[in-house]
Short mmCIF file of the C-alpha atoms (twelve columns), coordinates in Angstrom:
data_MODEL
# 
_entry.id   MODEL 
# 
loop_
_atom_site.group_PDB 
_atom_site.id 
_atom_site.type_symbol 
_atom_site.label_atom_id 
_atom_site.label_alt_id 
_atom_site.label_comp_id 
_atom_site.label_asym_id 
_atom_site.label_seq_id 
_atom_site.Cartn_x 
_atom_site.Cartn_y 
_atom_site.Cartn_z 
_atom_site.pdbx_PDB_model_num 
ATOM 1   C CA . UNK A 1   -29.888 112.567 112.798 1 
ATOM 2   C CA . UNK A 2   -30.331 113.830 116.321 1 
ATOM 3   C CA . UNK A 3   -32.422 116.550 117.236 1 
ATOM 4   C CA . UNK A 4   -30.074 118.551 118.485 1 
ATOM 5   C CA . UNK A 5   -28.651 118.515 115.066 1 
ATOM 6   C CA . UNK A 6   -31.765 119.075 113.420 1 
ATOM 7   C CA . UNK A 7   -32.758 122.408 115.026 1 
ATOM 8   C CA . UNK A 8   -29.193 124.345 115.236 1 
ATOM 9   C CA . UNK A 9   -29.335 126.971 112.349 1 
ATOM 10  C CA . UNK A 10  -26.401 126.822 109.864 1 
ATOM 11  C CA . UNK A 11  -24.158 129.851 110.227 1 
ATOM 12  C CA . UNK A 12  -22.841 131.072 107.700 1 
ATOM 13  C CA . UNK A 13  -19.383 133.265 106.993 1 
ATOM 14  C CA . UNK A 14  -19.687 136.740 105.496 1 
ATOM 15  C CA . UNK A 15  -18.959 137.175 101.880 1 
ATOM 16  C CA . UNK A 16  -15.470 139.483 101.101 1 
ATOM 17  C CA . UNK A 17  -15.895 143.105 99.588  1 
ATOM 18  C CA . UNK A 18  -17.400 146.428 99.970  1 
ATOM 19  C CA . UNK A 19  -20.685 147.869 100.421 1 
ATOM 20  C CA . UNK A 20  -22.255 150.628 98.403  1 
ATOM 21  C CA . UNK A 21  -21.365 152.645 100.141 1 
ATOM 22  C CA . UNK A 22  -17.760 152.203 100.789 1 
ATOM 23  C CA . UNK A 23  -17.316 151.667 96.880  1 
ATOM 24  C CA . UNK A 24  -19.108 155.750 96.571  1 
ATOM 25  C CA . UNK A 25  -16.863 157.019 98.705  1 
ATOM 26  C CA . UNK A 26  -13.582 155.383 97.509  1 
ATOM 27  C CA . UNK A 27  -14.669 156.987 93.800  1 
ATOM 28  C CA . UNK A 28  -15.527 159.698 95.161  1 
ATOM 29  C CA . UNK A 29  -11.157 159.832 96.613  1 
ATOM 30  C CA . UNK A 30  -10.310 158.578 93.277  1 
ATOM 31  C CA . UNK A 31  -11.954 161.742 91.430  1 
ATOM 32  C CA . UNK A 32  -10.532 163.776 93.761  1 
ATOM 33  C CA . UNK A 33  -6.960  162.943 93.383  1 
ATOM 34  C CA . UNK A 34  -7.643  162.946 90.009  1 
ATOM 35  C CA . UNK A 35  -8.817  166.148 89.960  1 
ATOM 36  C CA . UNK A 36  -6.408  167.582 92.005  1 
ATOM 37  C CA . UNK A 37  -3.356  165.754 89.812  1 
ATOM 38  C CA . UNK A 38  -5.181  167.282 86.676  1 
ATOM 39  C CA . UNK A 39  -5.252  170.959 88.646  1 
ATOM 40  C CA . UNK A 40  -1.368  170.057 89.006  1 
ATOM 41  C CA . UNK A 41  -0.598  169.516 85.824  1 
ATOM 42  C CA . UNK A 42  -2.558  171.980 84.119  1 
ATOM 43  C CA . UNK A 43  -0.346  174.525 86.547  1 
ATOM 44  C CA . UNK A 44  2.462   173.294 86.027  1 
ATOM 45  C CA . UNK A 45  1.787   173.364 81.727  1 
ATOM 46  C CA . UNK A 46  0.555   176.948 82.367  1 
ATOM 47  C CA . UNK A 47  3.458   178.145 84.549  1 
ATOM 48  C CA . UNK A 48  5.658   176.208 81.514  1 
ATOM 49  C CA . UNK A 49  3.459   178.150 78.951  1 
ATOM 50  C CA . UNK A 50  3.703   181.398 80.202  1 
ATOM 51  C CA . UNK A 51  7.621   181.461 81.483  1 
ATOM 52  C CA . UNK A 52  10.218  182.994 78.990  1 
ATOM 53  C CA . UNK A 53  13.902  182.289 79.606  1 
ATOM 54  C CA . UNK A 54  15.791  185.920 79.614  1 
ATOM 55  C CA . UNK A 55  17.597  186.878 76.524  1 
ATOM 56  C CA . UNK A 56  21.246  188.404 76.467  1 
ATOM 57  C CA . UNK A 57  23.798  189.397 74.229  1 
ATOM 58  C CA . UNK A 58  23.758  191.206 70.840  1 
ATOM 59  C CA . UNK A 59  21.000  188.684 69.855  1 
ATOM 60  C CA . UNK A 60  18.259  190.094 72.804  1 
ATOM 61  C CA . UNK A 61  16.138  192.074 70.423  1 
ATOM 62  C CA . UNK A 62  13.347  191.023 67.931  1 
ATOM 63  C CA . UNK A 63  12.561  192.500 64.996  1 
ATOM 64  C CA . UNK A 64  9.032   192.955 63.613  1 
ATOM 65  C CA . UNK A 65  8.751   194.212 60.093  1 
ATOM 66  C CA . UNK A 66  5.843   194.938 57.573  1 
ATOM 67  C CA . UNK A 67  3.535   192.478 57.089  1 
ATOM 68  C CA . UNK A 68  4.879   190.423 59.866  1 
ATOM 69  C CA . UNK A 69  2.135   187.956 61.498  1 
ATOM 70  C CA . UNK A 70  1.954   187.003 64.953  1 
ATOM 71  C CA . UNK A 71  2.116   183.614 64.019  1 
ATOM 72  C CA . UNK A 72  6.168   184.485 62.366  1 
ATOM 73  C CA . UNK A 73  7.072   186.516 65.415  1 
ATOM 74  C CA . UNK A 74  6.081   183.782 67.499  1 
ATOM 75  C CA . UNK A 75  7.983   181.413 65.699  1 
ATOM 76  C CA . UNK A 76  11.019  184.055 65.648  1 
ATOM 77  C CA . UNK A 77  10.598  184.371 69.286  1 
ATOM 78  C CA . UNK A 78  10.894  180.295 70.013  1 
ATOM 79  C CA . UNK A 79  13.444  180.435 67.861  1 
ATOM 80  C CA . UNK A 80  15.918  182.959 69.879  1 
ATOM 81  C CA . UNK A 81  15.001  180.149 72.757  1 
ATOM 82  C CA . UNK A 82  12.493  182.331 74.843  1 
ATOM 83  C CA . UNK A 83  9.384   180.026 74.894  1 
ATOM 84  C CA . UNK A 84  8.592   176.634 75.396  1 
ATOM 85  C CA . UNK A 85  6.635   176.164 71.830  1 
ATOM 86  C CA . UNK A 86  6.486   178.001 68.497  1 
ATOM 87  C CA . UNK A 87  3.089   178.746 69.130  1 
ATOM 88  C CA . UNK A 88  3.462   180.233 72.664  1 
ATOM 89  C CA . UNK A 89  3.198   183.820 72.388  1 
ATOM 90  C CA . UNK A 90  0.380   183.241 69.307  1 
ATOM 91  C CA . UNK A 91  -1.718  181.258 71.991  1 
ATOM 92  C CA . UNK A 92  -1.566  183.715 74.424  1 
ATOM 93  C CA . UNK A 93  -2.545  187.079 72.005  1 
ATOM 94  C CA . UNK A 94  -5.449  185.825 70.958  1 
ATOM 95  C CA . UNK A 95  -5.973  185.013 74.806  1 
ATOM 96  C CA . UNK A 96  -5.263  188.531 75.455  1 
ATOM 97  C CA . UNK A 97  -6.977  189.398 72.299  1 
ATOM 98  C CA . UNK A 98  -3.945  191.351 71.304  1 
ATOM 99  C CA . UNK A 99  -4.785  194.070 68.078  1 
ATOM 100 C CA . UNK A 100 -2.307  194.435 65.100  1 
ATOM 101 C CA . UNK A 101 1.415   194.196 65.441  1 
ATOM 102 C CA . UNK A 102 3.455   197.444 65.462  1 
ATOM 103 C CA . UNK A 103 6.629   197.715 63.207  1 
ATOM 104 C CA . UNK A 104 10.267  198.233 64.764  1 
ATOM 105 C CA . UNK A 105 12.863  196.698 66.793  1 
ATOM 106 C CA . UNK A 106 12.301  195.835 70.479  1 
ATOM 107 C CA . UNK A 107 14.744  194.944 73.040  1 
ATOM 108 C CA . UNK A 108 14.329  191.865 74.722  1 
ATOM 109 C CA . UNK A 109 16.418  191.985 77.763  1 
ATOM 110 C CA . UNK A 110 15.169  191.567 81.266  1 
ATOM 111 C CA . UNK A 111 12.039  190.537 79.843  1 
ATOM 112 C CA . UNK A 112 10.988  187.275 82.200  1 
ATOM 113 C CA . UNK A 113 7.378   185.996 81.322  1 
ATOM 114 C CA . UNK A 114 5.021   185.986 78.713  1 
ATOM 115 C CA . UNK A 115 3.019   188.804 80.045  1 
ATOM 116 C CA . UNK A 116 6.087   191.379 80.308  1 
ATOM 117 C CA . UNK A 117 6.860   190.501 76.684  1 
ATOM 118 C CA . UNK A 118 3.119   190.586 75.468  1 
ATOM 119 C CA . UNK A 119 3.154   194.207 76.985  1 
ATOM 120 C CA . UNK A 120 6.494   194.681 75.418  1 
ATOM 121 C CA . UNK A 121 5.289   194.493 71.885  1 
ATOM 122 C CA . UNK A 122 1.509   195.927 72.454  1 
ATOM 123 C CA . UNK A 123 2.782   199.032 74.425  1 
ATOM 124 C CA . UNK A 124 6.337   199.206 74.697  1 
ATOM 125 C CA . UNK A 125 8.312   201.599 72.697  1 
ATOM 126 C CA . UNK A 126 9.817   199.923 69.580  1 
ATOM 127 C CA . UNK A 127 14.058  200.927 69.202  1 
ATOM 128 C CA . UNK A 128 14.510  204.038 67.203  1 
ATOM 129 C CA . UNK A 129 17.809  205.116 65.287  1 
ATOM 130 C CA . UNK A 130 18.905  207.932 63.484  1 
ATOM 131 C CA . UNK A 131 20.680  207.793 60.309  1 
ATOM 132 C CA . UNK A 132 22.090  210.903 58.500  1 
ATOM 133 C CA . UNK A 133 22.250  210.917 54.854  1 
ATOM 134 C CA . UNK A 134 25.079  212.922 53.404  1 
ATOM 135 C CA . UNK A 135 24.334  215.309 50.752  1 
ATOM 136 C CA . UNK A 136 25.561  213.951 47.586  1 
ATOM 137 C CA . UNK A 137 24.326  210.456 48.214  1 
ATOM 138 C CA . UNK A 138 22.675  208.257 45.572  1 
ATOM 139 C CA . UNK A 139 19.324  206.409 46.128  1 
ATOM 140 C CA . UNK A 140 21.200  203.324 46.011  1 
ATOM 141 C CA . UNK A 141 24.049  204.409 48.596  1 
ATOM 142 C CA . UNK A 142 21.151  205.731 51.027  1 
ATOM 143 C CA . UNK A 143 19.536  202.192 50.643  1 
ATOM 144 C CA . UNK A 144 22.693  200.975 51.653  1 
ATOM 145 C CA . UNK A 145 23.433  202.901 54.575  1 
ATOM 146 C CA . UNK A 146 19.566  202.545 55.789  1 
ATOM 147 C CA . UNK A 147 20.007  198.818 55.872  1 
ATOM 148 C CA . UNK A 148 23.363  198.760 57.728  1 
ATOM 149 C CA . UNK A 149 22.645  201.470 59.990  1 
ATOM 150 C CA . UNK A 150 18.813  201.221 60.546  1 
ATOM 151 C CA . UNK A 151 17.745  197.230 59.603  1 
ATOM 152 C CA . UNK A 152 15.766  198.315 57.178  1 
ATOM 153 C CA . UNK A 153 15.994  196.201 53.600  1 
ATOM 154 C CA . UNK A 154 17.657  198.030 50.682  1 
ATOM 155 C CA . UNK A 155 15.747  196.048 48.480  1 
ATOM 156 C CA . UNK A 156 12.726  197.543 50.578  1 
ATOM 157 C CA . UNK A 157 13.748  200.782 50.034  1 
ATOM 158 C CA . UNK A 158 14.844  200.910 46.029  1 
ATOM 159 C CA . UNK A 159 11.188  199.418 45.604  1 
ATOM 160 C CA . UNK A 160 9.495   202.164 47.678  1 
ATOM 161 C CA . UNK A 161 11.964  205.282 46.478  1 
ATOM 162 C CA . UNK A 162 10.215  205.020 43.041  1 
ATOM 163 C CA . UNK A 163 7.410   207.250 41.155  1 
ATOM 164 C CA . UNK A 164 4.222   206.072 39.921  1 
ATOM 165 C CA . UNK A 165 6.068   204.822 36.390  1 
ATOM 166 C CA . UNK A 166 8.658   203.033 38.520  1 
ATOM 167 C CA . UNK A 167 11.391  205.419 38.126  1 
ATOM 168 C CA . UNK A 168 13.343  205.918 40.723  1 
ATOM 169 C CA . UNK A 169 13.327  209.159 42.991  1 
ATOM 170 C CA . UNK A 170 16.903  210.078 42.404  1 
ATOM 171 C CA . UNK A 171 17.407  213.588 43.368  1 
ATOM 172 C CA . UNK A 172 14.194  214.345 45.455  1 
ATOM 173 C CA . UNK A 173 15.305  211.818 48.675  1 
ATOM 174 C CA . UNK A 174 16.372  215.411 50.471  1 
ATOM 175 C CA . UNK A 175 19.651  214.314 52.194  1 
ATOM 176 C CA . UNK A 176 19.170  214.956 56.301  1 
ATOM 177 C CA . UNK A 177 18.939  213.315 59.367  1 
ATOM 178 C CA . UNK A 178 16.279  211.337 60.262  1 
ATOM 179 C CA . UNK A 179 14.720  209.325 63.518  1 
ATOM 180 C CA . UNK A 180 13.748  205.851 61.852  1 
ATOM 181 C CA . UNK A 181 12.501  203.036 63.230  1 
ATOM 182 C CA . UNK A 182 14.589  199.950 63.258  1 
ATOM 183 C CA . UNK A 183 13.502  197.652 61.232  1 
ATOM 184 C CA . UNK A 184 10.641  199.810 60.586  1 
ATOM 185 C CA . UNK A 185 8.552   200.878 57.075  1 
ATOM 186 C CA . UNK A 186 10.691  201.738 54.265  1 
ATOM 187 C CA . UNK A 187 7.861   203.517 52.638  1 
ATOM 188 C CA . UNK A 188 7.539   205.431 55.215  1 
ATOM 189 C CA . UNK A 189 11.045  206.610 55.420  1 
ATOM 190 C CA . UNK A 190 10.893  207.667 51.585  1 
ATOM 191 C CA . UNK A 191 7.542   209.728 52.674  1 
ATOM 192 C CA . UNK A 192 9.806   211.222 55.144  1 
ATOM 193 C CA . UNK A 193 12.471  212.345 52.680  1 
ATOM 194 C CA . UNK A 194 9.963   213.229 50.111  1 
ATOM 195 C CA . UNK A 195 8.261   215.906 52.008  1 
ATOM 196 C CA . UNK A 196 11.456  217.133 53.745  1 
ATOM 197 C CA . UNK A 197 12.572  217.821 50.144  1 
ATOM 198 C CA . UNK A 198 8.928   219.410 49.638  1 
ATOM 199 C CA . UNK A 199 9.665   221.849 52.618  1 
ATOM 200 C CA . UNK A 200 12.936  223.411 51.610  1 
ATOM 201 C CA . UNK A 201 12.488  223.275 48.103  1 
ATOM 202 C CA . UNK A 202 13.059  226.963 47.000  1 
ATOM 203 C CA . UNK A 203 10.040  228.929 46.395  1 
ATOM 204 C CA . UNK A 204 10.695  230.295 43.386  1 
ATOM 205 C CA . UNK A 205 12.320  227.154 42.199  1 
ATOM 206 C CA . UNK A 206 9.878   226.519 39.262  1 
ATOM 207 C CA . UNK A 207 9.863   230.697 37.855  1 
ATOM 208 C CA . UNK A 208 13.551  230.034 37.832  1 
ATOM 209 C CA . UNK A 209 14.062  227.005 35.281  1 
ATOM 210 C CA . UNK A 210 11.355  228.390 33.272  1 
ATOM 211 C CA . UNK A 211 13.614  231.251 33.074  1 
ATOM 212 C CA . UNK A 212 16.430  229.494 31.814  1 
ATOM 213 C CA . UNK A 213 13.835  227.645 29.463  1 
ATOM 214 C CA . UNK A 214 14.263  224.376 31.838  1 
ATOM 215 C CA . UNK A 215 12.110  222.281 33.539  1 
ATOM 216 C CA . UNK A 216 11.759  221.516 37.449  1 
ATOM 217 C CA . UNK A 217 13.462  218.681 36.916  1 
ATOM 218 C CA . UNK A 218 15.963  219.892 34.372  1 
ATOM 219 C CA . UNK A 219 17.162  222.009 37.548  1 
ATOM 220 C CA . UNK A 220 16.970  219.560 39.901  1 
ATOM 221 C CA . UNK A 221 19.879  217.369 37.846  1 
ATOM 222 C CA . UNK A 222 22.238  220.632 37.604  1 
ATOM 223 C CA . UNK A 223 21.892  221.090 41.419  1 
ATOM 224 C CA . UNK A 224 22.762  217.377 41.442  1 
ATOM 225 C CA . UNK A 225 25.710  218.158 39.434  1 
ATOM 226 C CA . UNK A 226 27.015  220.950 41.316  1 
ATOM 227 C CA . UNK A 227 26.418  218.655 44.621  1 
ATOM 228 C CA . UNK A 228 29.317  216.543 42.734  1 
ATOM 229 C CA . UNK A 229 31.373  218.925 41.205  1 
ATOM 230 C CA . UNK A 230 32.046  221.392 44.160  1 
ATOM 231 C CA . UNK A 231 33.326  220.507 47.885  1 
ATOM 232 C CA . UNK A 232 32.389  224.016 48.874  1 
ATOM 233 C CA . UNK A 233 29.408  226.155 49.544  1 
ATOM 234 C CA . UNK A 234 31.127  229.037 47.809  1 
ATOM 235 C CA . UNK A 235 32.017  227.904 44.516  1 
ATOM 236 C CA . UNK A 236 28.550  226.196 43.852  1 
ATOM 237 C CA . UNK A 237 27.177  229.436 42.375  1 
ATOM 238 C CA . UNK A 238 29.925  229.930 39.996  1 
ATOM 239 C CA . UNK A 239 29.661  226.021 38.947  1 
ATOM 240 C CA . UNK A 240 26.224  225.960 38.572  1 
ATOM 241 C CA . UNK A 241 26.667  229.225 36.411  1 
ATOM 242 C CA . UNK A 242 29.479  227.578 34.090  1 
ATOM 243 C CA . UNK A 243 27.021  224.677 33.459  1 
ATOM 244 C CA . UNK A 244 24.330  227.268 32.257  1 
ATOM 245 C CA . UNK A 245 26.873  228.989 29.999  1 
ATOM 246 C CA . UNK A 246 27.894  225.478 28.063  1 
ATOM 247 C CA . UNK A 247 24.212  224.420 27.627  1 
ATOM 248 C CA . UNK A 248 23.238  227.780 26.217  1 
ATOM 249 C CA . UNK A 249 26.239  227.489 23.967  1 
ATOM 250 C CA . UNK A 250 25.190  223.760 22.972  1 
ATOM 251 C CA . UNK A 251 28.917  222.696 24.463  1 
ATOM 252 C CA . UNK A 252 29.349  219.655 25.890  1 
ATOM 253 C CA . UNK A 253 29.349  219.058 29.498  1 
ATOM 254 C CA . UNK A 254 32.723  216.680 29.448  1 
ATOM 255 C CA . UNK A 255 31.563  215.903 33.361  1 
ATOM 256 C CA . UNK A 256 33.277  213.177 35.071  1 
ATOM 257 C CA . UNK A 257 30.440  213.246 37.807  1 
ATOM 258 C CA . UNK A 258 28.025  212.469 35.337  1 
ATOM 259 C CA . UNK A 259 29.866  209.331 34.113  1 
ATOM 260 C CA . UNK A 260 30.475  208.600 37.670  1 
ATOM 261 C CA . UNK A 261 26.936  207.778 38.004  1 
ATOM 262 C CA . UNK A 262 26.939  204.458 35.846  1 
ATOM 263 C CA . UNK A 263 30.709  203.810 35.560  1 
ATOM 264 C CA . UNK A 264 32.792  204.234 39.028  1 
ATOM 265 C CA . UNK A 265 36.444  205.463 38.645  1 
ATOM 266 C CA . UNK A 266 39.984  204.158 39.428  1 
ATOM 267 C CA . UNK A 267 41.282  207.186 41.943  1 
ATOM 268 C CA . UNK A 268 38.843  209.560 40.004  1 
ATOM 269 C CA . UNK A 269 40.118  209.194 36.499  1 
ATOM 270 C CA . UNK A 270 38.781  207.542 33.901  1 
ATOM 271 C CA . UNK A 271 41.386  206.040 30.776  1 
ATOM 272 C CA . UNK A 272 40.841  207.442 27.548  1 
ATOM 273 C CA . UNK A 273 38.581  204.150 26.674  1 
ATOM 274 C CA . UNK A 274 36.315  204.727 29.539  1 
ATOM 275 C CA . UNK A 275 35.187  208.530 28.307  1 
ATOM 276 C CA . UNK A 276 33.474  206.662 25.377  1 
ATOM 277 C CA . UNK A 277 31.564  204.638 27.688  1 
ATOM 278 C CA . UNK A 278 27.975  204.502 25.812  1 
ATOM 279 C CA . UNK A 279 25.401  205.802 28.130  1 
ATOM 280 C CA . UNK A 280 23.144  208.782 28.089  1 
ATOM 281 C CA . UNK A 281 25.301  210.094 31.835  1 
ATOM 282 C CA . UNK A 282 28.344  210.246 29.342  1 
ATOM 283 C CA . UNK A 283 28.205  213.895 29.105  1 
ATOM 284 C CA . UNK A 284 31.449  213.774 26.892  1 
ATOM 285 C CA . UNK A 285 29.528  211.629 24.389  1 
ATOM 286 C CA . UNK A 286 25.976  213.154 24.914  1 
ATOM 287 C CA . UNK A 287 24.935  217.209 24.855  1 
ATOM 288 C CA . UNK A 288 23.025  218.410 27.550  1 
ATOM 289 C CA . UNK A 289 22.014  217.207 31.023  1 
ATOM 290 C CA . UNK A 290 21.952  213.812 32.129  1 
ATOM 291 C CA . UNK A 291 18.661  211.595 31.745  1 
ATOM 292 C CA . UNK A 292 17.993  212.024 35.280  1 
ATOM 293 C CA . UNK A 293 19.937  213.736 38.634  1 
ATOM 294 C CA . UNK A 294 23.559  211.908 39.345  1 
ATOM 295 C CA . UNK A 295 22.870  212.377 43.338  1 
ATOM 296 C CA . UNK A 296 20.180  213.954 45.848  1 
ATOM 297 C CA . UNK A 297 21.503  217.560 46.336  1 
ATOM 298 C CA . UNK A 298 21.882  219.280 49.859  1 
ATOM 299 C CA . UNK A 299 19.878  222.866 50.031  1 
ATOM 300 C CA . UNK A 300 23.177  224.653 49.189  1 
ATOM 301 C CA . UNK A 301 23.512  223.114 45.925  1 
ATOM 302 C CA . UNK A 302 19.712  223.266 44.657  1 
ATOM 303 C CA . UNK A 303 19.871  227.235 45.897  1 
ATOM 304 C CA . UNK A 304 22.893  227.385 43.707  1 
ATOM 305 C CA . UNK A 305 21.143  225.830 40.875  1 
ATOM 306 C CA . UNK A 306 18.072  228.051 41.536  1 
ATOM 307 C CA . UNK A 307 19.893  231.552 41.503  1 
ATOM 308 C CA . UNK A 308 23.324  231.303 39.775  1 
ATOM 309 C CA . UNK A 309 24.946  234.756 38.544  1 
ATOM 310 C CA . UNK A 310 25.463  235.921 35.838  1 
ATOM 311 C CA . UNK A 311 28.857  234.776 34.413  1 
ATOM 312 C CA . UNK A 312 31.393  234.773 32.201  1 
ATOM 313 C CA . UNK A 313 33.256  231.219 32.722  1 
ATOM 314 C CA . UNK A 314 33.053  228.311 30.665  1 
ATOM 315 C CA . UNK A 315 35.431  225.820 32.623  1 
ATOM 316 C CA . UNK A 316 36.177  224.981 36.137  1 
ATOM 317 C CA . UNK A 317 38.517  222.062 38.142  1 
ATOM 318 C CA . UNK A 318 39.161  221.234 41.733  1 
ATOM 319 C CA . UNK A 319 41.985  222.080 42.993  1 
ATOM 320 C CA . UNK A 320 43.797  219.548 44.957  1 
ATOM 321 C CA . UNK A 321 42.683  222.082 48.032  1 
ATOM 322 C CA . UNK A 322 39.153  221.081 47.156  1 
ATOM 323 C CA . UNK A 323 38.355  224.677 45.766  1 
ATOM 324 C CA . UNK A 324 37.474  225.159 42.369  1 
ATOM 325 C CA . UNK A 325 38.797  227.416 39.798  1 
ATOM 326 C CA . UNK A 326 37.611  228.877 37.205  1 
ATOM 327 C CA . UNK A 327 38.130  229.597 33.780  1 
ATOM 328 C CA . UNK A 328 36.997  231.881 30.664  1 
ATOM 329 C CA . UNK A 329 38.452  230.070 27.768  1 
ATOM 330 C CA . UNK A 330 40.159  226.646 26.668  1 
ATOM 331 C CA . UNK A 331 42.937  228.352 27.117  1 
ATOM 332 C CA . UNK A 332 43.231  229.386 30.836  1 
ATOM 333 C CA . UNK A 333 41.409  226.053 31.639  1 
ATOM 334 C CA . UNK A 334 44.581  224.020 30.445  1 
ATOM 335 C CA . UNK A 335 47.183  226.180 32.124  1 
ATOM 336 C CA . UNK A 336 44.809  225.534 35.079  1 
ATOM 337 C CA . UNK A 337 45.308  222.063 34.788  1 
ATOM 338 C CA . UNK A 338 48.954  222.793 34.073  1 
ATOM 339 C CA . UNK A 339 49.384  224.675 37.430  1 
ATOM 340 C CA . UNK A 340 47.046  222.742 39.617  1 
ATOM 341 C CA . UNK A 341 46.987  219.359 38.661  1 
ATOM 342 C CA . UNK A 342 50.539  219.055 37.353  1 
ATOM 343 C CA . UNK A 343 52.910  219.439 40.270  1 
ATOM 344 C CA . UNK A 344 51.205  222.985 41.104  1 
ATOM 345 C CA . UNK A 345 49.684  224.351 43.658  1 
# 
């Protein structure tokens, strides 16, 4: 080996990769993107979360009824296609920290995002309706018209129009217009009706039946009576007054509106067969009134009941005018029916 050889260092090529410092700093990149794609996405699932699509149509309105959870109405609201999940709008009250719900009907359209609708339901007002009862109506026909007319359940409202033995309030649901909310309480409703028949209740109401030896309730089913019996305001005095004379005389009643009330008629008649119908409303079977009132009387009828005159008239029939007539004896009563229900006039 020649010296020259022996003394020239060996050189050496540098080894491939990065230095500690370039391998911090490209981490350092990587978290970053990272980051910022994670800061993306959670946008983009928050935007997502917190977007409704519109609803239209006869469908854009929810309903939220007693004992409703925000866990069903946010279910319900997925359902009608509004949010992205079926736990949307529950995720975001308790992120608001949203209170109780409130009963009713609210309209949906034009609401756009989760906010508008979250203010919707906390603040918004719910739909109201109003419903008018006719006088004459049954507790079952009033639970029928609530439901078709207001969205509240008839079942709802049969269960709350009862007393504390479970008998139902027919007769003290005071017939009258009312503002309801859709969808709203039931109970509440019945309250409603309840102390509107409270308020115009006639004063002297109780003095009277005692009078005629009745009860409060004794009167209340002849005012329901003469709500059924007479079309006008004028002859209810005279009806209720015929009804007085036959239950002081122990006569029977011989009512078709009583019968009415368990047993519905073909074009208002009943067959021979069907007037021995066994049931305590068959007042041509039974003597006296009626287990309880056929209808909820209007305030014309129960002040009729309340302060009929004094009378001689046994017998009375509607005319095919609607007016009633009225009649002493058996006698005039069937040439009554001869001359008004016969071909007369």
């Amino acid at each position: 080996m020649d010296e020259d050889t022996q003394n020239t260092p060996e050189v050496t090529e540098p080894t491939p990769g990065r230095s500690p410092r370039g391998v911090r700093i490209g981490a350092t990149r990587l978290v970053g993107v990272l980051l910022i794609l994670m800061i993306i996405a959670g946008a983009v699932a928050w935007l997502r979360f917190i977007h409704t699509v519109p609803v239209e149509g006869p469908s854009a309105y929810i309903d939220v009824r007693p004992g409703d959870s925000v866990t069903t109405l946010s279910q319900r609201v997925f359902a009608l296609g509004m949010t992205s999940s079926p736990q949307a709008l529950r995720w975001y009250w308790r992120l608001k920290r949203g209170g109780s719900l409130r009963e009713g009907r609210y309209v949906l359209k034009g609401v756009g995002d989760m906010e508008a609708l979250y203010q919707l339901l906390v603040v918004g007002p719910p739909l109201t309706v109003r419903v008018t009862f006719p006088e004459g109506y049954t507790v079952q026909q009033m639970a029928i018209r609530l439901q078709e007319q207001a969205g509240i359940s008839a079942a709802e409202f049969l269960k709350a129009a009862r007393d504390d033995r479970g008998k139902l309030l027919e007769g003290r649901l005071f017939p009258d217009t009312y503002d309801c909310l859709y969808a709203g309480d039931a109970g509440e409703v019945v309250a409603r009706m309840l102390g509107r028949f409270a308020d115009v209740l006639p004063s002297d109401w109780a003095a009277q039946a005692a009078k005629r030896s009745l009860t409060g309730d004794q009167l209340l089913r002849v005012a329901s009576i003469v709500e059924r019996e007479a079309k006008y305001d004028a002859d209810r005095p005279l009806v209720a007054s015929a009804i007085f004379n036959r239950l002081a005389k122990k006569m029977l009643l011989q009512l078709d509106t009583t019968l009415g009330y368990v047993l519905p008629s073909q074009g208002g008649f009943y067959t021979y067969a069907e007037l021995k119908y066994k049931s305590p409303y068959n007042t041509y079977l039974h003597a006296g009134l009626p287990p309880t009132p056929i209808c909820n009387p209007g305030l014309a009828s129960m002040n009729a009941a309340t302060h009929a005159p004094a009378s001689t008239y046994y017998y009375f029939l509607a005319k095919p005018d609607g007016h009633c007539v009225f009649a002493r004896t058996y006698a005039e009563h069937t040439r009554n029916i001869q001359l008004y229900l016969a071909g007369g006039h």
